[in-house]
C-alpha positions as CSV (number, residue, x, y, z in Angstrom):
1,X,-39.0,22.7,62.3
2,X,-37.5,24.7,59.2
3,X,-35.7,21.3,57.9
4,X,-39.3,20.3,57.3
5,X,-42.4,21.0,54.8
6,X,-44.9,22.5,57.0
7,X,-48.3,21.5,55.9
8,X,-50.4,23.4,58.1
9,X,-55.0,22.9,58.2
10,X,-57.4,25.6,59.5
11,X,-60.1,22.9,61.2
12,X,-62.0,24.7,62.9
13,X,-63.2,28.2,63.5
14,X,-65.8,29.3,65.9
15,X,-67.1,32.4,67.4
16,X,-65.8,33.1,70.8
17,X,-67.1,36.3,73.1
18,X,-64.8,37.4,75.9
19,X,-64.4,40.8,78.1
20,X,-62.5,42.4,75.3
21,X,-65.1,41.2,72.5
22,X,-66.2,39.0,70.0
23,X,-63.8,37.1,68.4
24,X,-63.6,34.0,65.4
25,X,-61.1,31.0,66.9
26,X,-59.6,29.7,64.3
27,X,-58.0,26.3,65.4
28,X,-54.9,24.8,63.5
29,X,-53.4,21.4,62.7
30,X,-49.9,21.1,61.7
31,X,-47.2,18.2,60.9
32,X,-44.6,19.2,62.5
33,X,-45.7,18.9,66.3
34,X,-48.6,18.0,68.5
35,X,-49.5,21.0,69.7
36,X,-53.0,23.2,69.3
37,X,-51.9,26.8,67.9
38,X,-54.6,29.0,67.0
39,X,-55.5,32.5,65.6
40,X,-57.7,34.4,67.5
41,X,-59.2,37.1,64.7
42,X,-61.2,39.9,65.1
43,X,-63.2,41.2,61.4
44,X,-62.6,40.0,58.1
45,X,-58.6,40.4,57.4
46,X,-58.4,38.8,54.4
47,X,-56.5,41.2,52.0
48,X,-56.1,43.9,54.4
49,X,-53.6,46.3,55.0
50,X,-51.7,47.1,58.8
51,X,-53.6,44.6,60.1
52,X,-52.7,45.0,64.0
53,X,-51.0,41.8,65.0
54,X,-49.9,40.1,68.2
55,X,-47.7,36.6,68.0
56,X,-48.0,35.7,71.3
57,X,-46.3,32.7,72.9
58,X,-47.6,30.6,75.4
59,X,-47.0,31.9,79.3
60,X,-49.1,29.0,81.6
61,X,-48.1,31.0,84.3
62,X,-48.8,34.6,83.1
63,X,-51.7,33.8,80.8
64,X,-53.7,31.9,83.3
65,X,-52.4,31.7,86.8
66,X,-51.9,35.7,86.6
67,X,-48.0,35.5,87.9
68,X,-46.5,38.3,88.8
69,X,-43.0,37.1,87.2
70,X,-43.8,38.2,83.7
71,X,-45.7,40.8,82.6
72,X,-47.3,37.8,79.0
73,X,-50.6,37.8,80.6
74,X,-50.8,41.8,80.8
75,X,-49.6,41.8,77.3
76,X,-52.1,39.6,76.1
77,X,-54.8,41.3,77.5
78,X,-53.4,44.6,76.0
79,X,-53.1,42.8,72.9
80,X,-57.1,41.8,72.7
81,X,-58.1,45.2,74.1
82,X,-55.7,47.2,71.5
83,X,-57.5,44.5,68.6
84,X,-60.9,45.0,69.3
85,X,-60.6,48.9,70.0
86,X,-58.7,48.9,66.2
87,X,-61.7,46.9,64.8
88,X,-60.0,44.4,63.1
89,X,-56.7,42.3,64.3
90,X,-54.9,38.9,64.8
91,X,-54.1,37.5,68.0
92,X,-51.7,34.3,67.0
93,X,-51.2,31.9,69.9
94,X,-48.4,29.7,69.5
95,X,-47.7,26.7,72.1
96,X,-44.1,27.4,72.7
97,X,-43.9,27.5,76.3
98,X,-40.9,29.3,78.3
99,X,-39.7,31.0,75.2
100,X,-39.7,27.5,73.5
101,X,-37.8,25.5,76.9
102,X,-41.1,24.3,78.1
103,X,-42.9,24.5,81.4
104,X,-40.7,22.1,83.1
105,X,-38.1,23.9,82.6
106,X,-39.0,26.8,82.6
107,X,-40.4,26.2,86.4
108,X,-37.1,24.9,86.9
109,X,-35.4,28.4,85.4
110,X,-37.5,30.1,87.7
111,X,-35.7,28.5,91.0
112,X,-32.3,29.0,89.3
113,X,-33.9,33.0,89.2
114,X,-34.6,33.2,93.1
115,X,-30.4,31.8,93.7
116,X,-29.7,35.1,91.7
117,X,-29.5,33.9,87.6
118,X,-31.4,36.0,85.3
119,X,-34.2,34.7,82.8
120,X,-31.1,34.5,80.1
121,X,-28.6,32.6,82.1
122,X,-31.2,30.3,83.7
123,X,-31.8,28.9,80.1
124,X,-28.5,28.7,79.3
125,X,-27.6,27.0,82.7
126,X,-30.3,24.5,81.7
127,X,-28.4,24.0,78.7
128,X,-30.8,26.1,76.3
129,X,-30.4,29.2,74.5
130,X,-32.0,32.2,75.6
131,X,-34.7,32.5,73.7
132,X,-36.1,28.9,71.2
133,X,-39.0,30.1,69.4
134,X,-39.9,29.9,66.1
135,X,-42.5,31.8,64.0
136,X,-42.6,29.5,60.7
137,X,-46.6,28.6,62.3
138,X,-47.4,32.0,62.8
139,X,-46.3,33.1,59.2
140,X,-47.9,30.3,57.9
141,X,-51.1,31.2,59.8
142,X,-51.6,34.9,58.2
143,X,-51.1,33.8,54.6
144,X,-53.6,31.1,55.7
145,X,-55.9,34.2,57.1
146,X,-54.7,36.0,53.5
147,X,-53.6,39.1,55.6
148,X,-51.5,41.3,53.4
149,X,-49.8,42.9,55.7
150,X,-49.2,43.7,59.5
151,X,-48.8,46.3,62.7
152,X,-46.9,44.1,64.6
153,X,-47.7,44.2,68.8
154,X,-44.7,43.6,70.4
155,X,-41.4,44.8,72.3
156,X,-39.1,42.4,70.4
157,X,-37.0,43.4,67.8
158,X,-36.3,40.1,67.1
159,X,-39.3,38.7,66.6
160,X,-40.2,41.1,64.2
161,X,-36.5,40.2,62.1
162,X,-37.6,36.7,62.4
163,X,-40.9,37.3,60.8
164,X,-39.4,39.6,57.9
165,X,-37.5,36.8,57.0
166,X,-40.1,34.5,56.5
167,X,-41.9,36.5,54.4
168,X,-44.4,38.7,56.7
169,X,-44.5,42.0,55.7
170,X,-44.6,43.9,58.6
171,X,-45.2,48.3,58.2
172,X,-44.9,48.9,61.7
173,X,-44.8,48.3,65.0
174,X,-47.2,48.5,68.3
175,X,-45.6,48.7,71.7
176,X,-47.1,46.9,74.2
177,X,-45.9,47.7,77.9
178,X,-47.6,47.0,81.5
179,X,-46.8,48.1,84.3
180,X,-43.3,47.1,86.2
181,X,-43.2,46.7,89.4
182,X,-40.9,44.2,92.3
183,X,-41.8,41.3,91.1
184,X,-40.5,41.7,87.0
185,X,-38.6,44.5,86.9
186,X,-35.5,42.2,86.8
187,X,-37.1,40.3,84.3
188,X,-38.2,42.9,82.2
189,X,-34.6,44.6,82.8
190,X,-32.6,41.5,81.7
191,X,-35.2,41.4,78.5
192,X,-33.9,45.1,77.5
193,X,-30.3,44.6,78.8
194,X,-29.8,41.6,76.9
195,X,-32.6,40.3,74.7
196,X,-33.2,44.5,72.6
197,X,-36.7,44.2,74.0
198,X,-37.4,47.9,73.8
199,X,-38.9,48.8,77.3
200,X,-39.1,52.9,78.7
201,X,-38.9,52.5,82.2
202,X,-35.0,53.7,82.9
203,X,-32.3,51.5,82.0
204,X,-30.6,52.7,84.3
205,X,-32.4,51.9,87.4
206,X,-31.4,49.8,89.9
């Protein structure tokens, strides 16, 4: 995606109400791939300073089958309720399923998980690197919203060195934890152990 010149088209924005608010949808074309990504924005952010921000990949699964696996649907939830209790936020929502492996294989990770792999070395047994994803859409998406600059909602360090080096300016960050419990902790373990996600339950525990 970076070897190319991304031309990237707001087409369509529309109000959307939902439990955590109202909401403007903007939907976004792109050259570079078929997919639909889309901003989800909450109050004019054009201009504005620490505007809260969540990049937020696409989780079938956790965003709306409610698996227990992951804590992404928890996250965005908390990432809309944090949003609309600030006033004024972002919500991007990039397609880039299975931390960019897709849901085929990332269905197929997940049996390689119950014979005892990890999230990390399921990808990289299905010949894919830990984590795929890229983030040129989303930066491409707040200049398109003209937001100056960003409170970024995450756990990732990563994601937030990605986005610095695409030009975001990003003041801050917003963690975003739910709850662990039996089925994540390994998974949410594994993303602090060996991903830098920065998680508080003990690292330790076992």
């Amino acid at each position: 995606m970076s070897r190319v010149t991304i031309v990237l088209e707001d087409l369509v924005q529309t109000r959307i109400p939902t439990q955590h608010g109202e909401f403007d949808l903007h939907y976004y074309s792109n050259n570079v791939d078929d997919k639909e990504h889309i901003a989800f924005v909450k109050g004019d952010v054009s201009g504005v300073k620490d505007v809260p921000v969540r990049i937020h990949s696409e989780c079938f699964t956790g965003d709306v089958l409610g698996s227990r696996r992951c804590d992404c649907g928890e996250q965005l939830d908390l990432a809309l309720q944090l949003i609309q209790e600030a006033g004024v936020g972002v919500l991007v929502y990039l397609r880039q399923e299975g931390r960019g492996i897709g849901l085929l294989k990332k269905l197929q990770a997940y049996n390689l998980q119950d014979e005892g792999l990890d999230t990390v070395d399921a990808n990289i047994h299905l010949g894919h690197l830990a984590d795929e994803r890229e983030y040129n859409l989303a930066a491409l998406m707040l200049e398109s919203l003209g937001v100056d600059s960003i409170r970024l909602i995450t756990n990732n360090p990563k994601k937030i060195e990605d986005l610095r080096q695409l030009g975001v300016s990003i003041v801050g960050r917003i963690a975003i934890e739910s709850d662990y419990h039996s089925d994540n902790l390994d998974y949410l373990k594994t993303k602090a152990e060996k991903m830098r996600h920065l998680l508080s339950f003990p690292k330790a525990e076992k």
